[in-house]
C-alpha positions in Angstrom: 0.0 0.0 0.0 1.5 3.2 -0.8 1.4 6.5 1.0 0.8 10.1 -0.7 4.0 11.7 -1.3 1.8 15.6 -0.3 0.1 16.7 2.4 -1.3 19.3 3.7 -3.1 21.2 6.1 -5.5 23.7 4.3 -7.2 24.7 7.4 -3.6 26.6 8.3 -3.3 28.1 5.5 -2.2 31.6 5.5 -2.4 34.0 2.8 0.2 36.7 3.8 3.8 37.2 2.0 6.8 35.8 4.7 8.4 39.1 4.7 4.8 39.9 6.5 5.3 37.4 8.7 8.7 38.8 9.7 10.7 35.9 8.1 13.4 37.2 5.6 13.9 37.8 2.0 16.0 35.1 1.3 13.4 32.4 3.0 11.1 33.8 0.7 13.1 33.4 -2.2 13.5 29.8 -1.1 9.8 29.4 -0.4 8.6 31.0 -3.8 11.2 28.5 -5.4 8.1 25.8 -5.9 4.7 26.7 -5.0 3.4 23.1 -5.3 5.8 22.1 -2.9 8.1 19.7 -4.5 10.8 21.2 -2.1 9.4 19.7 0.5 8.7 16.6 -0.4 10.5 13.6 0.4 10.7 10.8 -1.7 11.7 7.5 -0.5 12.6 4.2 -2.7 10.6 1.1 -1.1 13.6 0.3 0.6 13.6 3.3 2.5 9.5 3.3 3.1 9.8 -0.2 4.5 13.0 1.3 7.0 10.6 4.1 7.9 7.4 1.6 8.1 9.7 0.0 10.8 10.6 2.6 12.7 7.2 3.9 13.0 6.0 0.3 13.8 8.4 -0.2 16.6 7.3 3.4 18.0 3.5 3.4 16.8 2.5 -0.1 16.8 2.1 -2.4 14.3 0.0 -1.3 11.2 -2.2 -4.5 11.2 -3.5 -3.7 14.9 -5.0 -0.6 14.2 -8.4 -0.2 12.1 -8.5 0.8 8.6 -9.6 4.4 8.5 -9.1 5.1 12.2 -7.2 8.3 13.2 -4.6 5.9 14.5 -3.8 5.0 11.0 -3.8 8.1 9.8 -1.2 8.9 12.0 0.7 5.7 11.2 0.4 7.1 7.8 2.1 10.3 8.1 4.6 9.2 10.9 5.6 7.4 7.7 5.9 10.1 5.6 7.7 12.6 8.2 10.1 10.1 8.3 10.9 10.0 4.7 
């Protein structure tokens, strides 16, 4: 089963330049660099999804214990994806 390699969390979602925010203009420059986000996304090979799927597991319990659709798999699933 794969995991979605982009999340986010619309509700948080501010619509205010950084500068405005007091952050500088070279974060900004670094922030406009990809709107959609690709900058931070991290992409892991299925080697390293299984190695985070392990970690997670040890720390979160094991995926087949908790319910499909419960909000403990949903945080299985993104402890996965932090971790790539």
């Amino acid at each position: 089963r794969g995991f979605s390699t982009l999340q986010t969390d619309s509700e948080f979602a501010i619509d205010a330049k950084w500068q405005d925010l007091g952050g500088s203009d070279s974060a900004a420059t670094y922030l406009d660099m990809d709107q959609a986000g690709d900058a931070f996304v991290a992409k892991c090979s299925r080697e390293e999804e299984g190695k985070a799927q392990d970690a997670c597991s040890k720390h979160l319990g094991h995926l087949g214990d908790i319910q499909h659709g419960s909000p403990d798999e949903t945080f299985y699933e993104d402890c996965v994806y932090d971790v790539c």
